[in-house]
N, C-alpha and C positions, 0 to 999 in steps of 0.2 A: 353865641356863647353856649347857650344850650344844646347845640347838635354839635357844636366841638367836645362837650363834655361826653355826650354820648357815643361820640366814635371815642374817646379815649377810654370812655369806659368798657365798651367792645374788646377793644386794642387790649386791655388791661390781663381779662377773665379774673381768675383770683389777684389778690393784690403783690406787686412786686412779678406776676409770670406770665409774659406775654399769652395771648391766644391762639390757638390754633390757625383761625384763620389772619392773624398779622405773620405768622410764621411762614403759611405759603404764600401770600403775599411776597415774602422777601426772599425765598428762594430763587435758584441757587447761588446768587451773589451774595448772600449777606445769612447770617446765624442771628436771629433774637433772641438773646436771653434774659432778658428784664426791661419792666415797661415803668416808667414812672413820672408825673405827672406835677409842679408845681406853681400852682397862679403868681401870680403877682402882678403890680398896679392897678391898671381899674378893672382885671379879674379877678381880684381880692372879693369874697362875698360881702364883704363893708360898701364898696365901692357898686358890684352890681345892685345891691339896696336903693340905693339913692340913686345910680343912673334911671333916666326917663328914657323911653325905647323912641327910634328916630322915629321921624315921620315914614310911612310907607309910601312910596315913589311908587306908580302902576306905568310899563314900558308898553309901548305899544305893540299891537299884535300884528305878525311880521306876515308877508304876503306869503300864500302856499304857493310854492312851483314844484312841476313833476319830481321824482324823486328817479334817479337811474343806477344801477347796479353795478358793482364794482367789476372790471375786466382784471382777466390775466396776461398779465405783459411779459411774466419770463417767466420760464418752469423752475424749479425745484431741481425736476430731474432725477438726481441720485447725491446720497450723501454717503460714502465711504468713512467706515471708523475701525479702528481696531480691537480685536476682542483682547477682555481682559481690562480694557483702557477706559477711563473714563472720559466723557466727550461732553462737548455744546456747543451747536451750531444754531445763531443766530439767522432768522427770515432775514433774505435783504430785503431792501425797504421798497427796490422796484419789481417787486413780484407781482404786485397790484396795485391797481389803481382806480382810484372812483372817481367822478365827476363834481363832487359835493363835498366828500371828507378830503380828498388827495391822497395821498402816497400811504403806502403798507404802515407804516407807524401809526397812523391815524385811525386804520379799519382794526376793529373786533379780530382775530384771530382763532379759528375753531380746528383743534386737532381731532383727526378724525383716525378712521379702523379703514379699511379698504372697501369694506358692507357698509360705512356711514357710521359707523356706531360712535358713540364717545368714547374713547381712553380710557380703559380701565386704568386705577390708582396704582394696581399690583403690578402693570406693567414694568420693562424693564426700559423703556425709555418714557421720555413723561414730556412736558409743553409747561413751559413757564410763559400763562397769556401778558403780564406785565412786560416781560422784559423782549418776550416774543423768539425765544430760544428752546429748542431741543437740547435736551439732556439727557445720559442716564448713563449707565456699565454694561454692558453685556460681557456675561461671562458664560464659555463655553457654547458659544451662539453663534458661528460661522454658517452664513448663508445671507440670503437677501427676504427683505421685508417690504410691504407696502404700505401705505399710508394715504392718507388725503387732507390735506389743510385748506379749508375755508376761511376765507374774509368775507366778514359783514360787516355794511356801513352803516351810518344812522339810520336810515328809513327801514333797515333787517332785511337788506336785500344779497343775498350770498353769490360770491363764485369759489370755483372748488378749482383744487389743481393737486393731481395725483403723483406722489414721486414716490424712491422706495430708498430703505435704509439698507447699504452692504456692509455685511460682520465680516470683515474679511482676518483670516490669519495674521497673527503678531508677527512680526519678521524679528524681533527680539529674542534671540537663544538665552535665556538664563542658564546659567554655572552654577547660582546657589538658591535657595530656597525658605522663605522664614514663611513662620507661621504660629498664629495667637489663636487660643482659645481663650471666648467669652463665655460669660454665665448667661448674656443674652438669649431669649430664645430665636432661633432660626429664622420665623414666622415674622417676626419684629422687620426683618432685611429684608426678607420675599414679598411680604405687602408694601413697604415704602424704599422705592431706587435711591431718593435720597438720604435717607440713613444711611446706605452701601457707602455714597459718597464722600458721607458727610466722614464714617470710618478709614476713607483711604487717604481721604485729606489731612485727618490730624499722622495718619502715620509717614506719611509725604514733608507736613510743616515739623515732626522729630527730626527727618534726616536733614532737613535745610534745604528741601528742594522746594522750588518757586511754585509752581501747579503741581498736579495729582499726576500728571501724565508722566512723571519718573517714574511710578510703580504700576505694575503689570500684575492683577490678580489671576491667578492658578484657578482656585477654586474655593468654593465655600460651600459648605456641608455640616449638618449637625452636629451634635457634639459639645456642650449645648450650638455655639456658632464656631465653625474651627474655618479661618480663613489664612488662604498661604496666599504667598503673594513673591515677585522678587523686583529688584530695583535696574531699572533700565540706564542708569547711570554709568554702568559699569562694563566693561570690556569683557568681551568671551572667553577669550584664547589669547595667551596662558591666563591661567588664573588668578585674579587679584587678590591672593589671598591677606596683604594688609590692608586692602580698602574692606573687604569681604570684616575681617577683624574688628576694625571702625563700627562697621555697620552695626555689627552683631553684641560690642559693648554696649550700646544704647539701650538694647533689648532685653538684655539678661545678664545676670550676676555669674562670676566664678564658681558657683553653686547650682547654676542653672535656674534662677528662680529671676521672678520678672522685674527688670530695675523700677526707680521711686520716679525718674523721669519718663518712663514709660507708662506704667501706671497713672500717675497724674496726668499726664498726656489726652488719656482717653477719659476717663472721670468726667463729670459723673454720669454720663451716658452710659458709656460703658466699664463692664468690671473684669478685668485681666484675671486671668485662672493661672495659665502658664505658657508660655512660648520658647519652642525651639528652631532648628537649622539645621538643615542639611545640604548636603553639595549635590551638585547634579554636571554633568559632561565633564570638564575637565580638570574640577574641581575635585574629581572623589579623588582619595586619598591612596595613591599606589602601594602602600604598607598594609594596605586594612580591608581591601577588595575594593567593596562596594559602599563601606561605611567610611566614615572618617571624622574625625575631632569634631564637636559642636559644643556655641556656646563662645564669647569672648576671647579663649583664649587660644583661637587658629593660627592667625599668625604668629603667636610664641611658638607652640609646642612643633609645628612642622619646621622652623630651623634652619630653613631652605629659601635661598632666593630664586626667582622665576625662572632663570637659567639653569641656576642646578638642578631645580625638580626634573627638565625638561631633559637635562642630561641624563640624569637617574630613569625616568622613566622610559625615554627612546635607546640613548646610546647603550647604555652600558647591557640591556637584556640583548640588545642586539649582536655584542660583541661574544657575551659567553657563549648562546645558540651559535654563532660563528662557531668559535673555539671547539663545542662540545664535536659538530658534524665534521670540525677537522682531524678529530681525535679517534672518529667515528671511523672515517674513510680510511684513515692508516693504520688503524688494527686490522679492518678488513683486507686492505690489500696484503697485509704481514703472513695472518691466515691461509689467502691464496696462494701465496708463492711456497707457505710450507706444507701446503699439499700437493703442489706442483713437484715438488722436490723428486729426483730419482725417476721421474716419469719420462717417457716421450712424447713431442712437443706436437700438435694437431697433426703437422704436417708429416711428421714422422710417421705417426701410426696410420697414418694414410698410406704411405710408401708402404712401411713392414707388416703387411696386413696377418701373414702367417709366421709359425716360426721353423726352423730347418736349416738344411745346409743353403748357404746362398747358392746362386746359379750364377754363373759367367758365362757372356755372352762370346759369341767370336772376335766380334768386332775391340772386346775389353783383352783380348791376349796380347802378347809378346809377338814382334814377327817371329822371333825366333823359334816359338812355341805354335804357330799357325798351323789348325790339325791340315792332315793331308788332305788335297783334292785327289776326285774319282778321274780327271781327265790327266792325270801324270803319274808314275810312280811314285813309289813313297821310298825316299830315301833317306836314313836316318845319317844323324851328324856323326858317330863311329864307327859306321858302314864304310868295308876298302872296298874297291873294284873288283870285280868276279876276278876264279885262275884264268889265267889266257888259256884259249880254245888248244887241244891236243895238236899236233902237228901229225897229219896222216901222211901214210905215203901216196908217193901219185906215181900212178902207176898207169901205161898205155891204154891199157885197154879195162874200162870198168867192168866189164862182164866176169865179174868175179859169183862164185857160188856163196860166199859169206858176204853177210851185209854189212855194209859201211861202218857203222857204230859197235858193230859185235866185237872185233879187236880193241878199242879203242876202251870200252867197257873192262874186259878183260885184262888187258894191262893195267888201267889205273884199279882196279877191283880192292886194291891195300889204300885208299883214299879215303878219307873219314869225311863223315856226312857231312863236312863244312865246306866239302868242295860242290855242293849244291846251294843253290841261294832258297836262304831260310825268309820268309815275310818277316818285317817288325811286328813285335808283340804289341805296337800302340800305346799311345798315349793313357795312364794311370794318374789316379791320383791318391797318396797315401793319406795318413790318416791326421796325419801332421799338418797335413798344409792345407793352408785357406781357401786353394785353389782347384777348379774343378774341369775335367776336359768332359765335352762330352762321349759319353759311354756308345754309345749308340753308332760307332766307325761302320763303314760299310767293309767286308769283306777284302783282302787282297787279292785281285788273282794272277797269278804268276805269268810271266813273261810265257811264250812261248821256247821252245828247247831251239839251242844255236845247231844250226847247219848252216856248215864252210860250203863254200862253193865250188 
């Protein structure tokens, strides 16, 4: 009776608030908040009065056999957790085994540092020896750790088995983002993991989620403690903006000031200052950039169901950039064609490189008009036939003193120069016409003169 009175008064510290050490005794399964104690029947102090104490029974003293050291029978290995999340993984119970105690439940459990060291308290995971579970938050801690966990059996004989902790990335995208400032100091969080926990938990048991693992801390940072956090409950894309709404009533008044179930919530541990919200990926608000509505009342004021926002935000900008490049492309081409106007076309001003009279070719005439060749005469279209040749006399004997042509001369001598064949003056071109012969004729030269025979 008297060593039960003494553990309850340990158990106790002041009266009505548990102790320190019944507190970590019952973490992290269980909260102590009040310890109280009353006898009754024969622990009534009337009743211990008068009881007479039993006889003492002496057991006998048990034979000493060697004592053997516990083996390791399965590694550890590797524990994977997600940062942000809070976690506790349980030793299985065949990790060791002793000869004398049995199975892991039964041996001592000693967390160790990867140098052997003890655990510091301020760490950010910790060892519950009762229950035989690792615990804690890591936030901001993506990488891998080591560790060493010993089991000792009764006789204090140890084996070690080294594993390591991976922080690995959240694969959880949060859309929106809340976060509570406390009057708490910072300090309070960074020396005890379980405090962090103990905070994520009542904000976890407001929304109605079963464990802590619905919410995914961001970060926490002074201020006096400003911790954000967002809920893993919730879908990415599109945006839940009435579940997001729900949430954020819990949280804070139309006013932006911290609701009475919120507050109460955390009490008397901790004391609520002010808490806000914000969106993040597909949540911000396409009207306001980067910011958007915070505070209860999101789902009213956007107005918008998940399909419209979606329409509003992809189709319709899509459409007017359409429209504007369409508007774009057809003033330009309107532009070009009226400076095009009156001009000649690429190929044009290829061909008409200079300006001047054109040139015609031979091949481009009229047969009718085909200048003269050098191997024919040239005889024009109102050209008659020469006069016929004079009719001389014939006479016996040529041996005449006068030459042939001297008579012939002399009679016609009253003949106008047309009874000689005149050259054509050649092909011309006036000033009128579009057409051009060339200039450049070669000379005519005259037949030779007729002699009759």
């Amino acid at each position: 009776i008297k060593l039960l009175t003494k553990v309850i008064e340990k158990m106790k510290g002041t009266p009505g608030v548990p102790s320190q050490a019944l507190k970590e005794a019952m973490r992290p399964e269980y909260v102590v908040t009040r310890v109280e104690d009353t006898p009754f029947g024969p622990c009534t102090e009337e009743e211990i009065a008068t009881t007479k104490a039993p006889p003492r029974i002496v057991s006998p003293v048990p034979t000493l056999t060697p004592n053997t050291a516990p083996i390791l029978l399965n590694h550890i290995d590797r524990v994977v957790v997600y940062d942000g999340e809070t976690f506790s993984y349980q030793i299985p119970q065949d990790t060791f085994y002793d000869a004398e105690d049995g199975v892991t439940p039964n041996l001592k459990l000693i967390f160790l540092t990867i140098e052997g060291v003890m655990m510091h308290k301020a760490s950010w995971v910790q060892f519950n020896v009762t229950s035989q579970t690792l615990y804690g938050i890591p936030i901001n801690r993506v990488g891998k750790y080591e560790y060493i966990m010993g089991a000792m059996d009764s006789g204090a004989k140890i084996a070690r088995d080294a594993f390591e902790i991976e922080v690995v990335m959240n694969p959880h995208k949060p859309n929106y983002e809340f976060s509570v400032t406390l009057s708490n100091d910072i300090t309070e969080f960074e020396n005890d993991v379980f405090k962090t926990m103990d905070l994520v938990g009542r904000i976890a048991m407001l929304y109605g989620d079963d464990s802590n693992d619905a919410i995914t801390v961001a970060y926490m940072k002074k201020g006096s403690t400003i911790l954000g956090w967002s809920n893993n409950t919730m879908i990415y894309e599109p945006c839940p903006i009435e579940a997001i709404g729900k949430l954020a009533k819990l949280l804070e008044t139309d006013k932006h000031q911290p609701t009475e179930i919120f507050i109460n919530t955390l009490a008397p541990e901790y004391e609520v200052l002010s808490v806000s919200t914000s969106p993040i990926g597909p949540c911000v608000s396409p009207n306001k950039g980067t910011e958007a509505p915070e505070g209860p009342g999101i789902a009213e004021s956007s107005g918008l169901t998940s399909d419209e926002e979606i329409w509003v935000i992809t189709v319709v900008p899509a459409l007017i950039v359409a429209a504007v490049l369409l508007l774009a492309g057809l003033i330009i081409f309107l532009c070009y064609r009226y400076s095009r106007k009156g001009k000649l076309s690429d190929e044009d001003e290829d061909t008409f490189i200079h300006k001047g009279v054109p040139v015609i070719f031979t091949d481009e005439m009229d047969d009718a008009e085909k200048p003269p060749s050098s191997a024919s005469p040239l005889i024009m279209r109102e050209e008659v036939p020469p006069v016929p040749p004079p009719e001389y006399p014939r006479q016996g004997s040529p041996s005449s003193n006068h030459p042939l042509l001297a008579h012939s001369f002399e009679d016609n001598a009253d003949l106008d120069d047309t009874f000689f064949y005149q050259p054509p003056s050649g092909l011309s071109s006036t000033p009128d016409s579009r057409r051009s012969t060339p200039r450049n004729l070669r000379a005519y030269r005259p037949p030779p003169p007729y002699v009759p025979p």
